[in-house]
C-alpha positions as CSV (number, residue, x, y, z in Angstrom):
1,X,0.0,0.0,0.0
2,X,1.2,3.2,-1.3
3,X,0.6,5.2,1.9
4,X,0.4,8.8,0.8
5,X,-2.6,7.7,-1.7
6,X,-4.8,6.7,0.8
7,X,-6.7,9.5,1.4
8,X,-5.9,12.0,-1.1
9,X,-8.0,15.5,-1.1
10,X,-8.2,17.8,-3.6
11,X,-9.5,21.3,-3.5
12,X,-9.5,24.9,-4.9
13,X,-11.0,28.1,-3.7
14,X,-14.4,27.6,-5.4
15,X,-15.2,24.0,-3.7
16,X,-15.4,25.1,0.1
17,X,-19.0,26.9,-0.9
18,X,-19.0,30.1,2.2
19,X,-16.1,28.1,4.0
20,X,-12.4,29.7,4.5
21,X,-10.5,27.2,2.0
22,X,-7.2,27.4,4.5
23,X,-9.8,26.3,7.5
24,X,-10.9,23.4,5.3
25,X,-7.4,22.1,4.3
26,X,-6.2,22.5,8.3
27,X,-8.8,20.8,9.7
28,X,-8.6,18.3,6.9
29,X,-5.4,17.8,7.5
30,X,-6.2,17.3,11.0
31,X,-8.4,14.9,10.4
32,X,-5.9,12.5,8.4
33,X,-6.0,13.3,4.4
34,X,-2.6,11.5,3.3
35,X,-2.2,13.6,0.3
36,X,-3.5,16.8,-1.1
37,X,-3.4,18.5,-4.2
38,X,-4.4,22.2,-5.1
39,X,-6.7,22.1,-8.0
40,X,-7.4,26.2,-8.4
41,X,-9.8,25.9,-11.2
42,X,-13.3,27.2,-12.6
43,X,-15.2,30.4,-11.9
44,X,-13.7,33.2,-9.7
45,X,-10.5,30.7,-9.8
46,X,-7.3,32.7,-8.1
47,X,-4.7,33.6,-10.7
48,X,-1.4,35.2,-10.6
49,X,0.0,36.5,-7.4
50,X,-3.1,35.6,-5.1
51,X,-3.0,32.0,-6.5
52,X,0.8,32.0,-5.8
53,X,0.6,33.4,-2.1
54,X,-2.7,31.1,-1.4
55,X,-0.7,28.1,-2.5
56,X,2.0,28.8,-0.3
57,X,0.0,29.2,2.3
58,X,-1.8,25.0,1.7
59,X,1.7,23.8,1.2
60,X,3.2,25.2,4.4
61,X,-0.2,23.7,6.0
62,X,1.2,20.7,3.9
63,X,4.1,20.8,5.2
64,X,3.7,21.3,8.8
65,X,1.2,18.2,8.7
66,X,4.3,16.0,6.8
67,X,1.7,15.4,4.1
68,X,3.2,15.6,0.2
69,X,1.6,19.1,-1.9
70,X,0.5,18.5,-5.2
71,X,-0.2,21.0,-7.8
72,X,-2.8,20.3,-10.5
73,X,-1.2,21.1,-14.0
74,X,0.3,24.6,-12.7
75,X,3.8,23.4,-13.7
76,X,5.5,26.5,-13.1
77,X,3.9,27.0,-9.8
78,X,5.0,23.7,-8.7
79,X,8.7,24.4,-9.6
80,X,8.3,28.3,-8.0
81,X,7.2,26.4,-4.4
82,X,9.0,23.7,-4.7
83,X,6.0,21.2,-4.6
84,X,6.4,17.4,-3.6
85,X,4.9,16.8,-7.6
86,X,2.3,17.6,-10.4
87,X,-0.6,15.8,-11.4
88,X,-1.8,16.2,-14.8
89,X,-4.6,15.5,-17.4
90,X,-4.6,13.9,-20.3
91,X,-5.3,17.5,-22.5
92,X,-2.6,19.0,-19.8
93,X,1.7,18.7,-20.6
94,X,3.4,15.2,-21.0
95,X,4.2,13.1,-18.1
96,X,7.7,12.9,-19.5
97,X,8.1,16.3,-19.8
98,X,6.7,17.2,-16.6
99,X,9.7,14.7,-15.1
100,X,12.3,16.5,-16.5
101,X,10.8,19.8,-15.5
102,X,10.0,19.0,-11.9
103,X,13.1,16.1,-11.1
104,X,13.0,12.9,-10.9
105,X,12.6,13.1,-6.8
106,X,9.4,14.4,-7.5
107,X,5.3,13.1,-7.8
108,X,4.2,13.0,-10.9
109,X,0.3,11.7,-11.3
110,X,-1.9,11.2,-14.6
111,X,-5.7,10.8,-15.1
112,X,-6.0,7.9,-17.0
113,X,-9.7,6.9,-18.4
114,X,-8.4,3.5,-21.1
115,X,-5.9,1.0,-20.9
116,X,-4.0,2.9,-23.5
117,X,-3.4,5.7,-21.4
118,X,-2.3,3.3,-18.7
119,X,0.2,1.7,-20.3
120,X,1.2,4.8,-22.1
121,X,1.2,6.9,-17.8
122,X,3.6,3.8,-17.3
123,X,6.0,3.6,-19.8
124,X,6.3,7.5,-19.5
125,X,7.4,7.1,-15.7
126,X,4.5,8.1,-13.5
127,X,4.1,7.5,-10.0
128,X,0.7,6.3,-9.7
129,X,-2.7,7.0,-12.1
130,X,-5.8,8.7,-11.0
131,X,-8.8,6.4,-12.4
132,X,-12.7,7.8,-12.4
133,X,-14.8,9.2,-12.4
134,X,-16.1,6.5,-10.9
135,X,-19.2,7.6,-9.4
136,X,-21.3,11.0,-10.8
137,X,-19.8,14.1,-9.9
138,X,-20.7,17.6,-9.7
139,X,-16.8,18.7,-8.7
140,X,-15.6,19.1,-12.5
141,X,-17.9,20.5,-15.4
142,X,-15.3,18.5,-17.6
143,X,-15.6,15.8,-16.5
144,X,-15.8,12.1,-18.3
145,X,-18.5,9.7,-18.3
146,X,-19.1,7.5,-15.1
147,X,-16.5,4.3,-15.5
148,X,-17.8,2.3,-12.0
149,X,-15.6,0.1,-10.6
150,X,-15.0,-2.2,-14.0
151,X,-12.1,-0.2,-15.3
152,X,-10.2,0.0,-12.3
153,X,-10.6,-3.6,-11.3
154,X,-9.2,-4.2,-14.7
155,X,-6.2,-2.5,-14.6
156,X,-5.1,-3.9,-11.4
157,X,-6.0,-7.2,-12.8
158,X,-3.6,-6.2,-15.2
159,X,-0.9,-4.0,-14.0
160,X,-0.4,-5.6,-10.4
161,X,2.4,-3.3,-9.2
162,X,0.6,0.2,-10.6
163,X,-0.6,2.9,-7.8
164,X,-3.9,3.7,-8.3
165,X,-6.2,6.3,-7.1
166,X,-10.2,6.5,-8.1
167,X,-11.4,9.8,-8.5
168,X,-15.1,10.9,-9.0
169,X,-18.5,11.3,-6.7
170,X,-16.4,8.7,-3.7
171,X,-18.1,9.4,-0.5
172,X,-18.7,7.2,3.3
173,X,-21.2,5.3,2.1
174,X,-19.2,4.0,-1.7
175,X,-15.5,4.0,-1.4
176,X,-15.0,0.7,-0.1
177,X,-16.1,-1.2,-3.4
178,X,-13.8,1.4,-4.9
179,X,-11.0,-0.2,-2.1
180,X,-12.1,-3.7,-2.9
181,X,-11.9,-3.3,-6.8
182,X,-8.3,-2.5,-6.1
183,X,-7.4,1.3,-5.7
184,X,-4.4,1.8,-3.7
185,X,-6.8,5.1,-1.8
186,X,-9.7,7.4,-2.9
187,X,-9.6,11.1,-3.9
188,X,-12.6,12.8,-2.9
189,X,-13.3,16.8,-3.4
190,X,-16.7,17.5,-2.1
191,X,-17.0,15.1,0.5
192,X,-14.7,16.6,2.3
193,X,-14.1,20.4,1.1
194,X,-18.4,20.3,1.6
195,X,-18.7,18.8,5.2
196,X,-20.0,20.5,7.9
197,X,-17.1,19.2,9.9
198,X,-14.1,18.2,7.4
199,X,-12.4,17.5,10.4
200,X,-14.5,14.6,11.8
201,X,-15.6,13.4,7.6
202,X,-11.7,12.9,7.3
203,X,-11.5,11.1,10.6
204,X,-14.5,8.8,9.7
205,X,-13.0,8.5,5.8
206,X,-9.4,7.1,7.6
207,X,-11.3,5.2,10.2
208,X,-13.1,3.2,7.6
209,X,-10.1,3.0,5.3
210,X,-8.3,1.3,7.9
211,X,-10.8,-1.3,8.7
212,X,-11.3,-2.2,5.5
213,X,-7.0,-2.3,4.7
214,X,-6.7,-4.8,7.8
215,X,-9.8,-7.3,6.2
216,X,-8.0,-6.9,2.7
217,X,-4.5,-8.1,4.3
């Protein structure tokens, strides 16, 4: 098990609806998210200096929590705060160029949606795939059509050694077919950057996780 997968968040500005974003991410951090990655996209996104000085301010949250930072396609902002990696799309840069941007010490993740893009995510050197959505989501207005959990119990079928992480409408009461179909850990935006409490959601989220980690060794 790929550790820093487990519970992956992801969140921008315009998912925390009224909430303070830099609340959200502490007490989500709190709470137990293993990984986080700043996707500042969509209306009223941040750009320029605001999105630079906001993403500073996750990653030293990041930081002080010992959990990796992730920035979502923003190559150059990665390299300006020295990130822990990128994860990119499939319409964003190359994972091989991203590599040789960032260093080889780095993350590098890639949303994959065919076996194609897989095998392609592999031979190019990523560190792990984002598969999804695998539920219906409201989080991204781009987003693909629902795979369920077929694809990605697939490509573990295939690719045995592959970290995986399923993306896409993964809440409480789903993620543990997502679990059992093979992911290595769930990303989730909304169920966490959404709760009342994203505290006590990420608490219950690891909780679970756990439980269902010991039945699968």
């Amino acid at each position: 098990m790929n550790n820093y997968l487990q519970l992956y968040f992801i969140m921008g500005t315009s998912n925390t609806a009224n909430a303070d974003p830099l609340t959200v991410l502490e007490e989500a951090l709190r709470g137990g998210v293993t990984c986080f990655q700043l996707r500042e996209k969509g209306p009223n996104a941040l750009i320029g200096n605001e999105k630079y000085m906001f993403a500073q301010q996750c990653k030293s949250l990041c930081t002080k929590f010992g959990v990796p930072f992730i920035v979502n396609d923003d190559i150059d902002l990665a390299i300006a705060l020295d990130a822990d990696g990128v994860h990119i799309g499939q319409d964003d840069a190359n994972v091989r160029d991203v590599r040789n941007r960032i260093g080889a010490h780095k993350i590098v993740g890639l949303s994959t949606h065919t076996t194609a893009e897989v095998e392609e995510a592999i031979a190019a050197g990523a560190d792990y795939v984002g598969i999804g959505p695998i539920f219906s989501t409201q989080s991204k207005s781009d987003a693909k059509p629902v795979a369920g959990t077929g694809f990605l119990e697939q490509t573990r079928d295939q690719f045995p050694e592959l970290q995986i992480v399923g993306i896409g409408g993964i809440t409480i009461d789903n993620f543990v077919s997502v679990i059992y179909a093979g992911a290595n850990g769930i990303a989730t935006i909304s169920s966490i950057a959404n709760a009342k409490s994203p505290y006590q959601t990420a608490q219950q989220f690891n909780d679970l996780l756990q439980r269902q980690l010991q039945k699968e060794r």
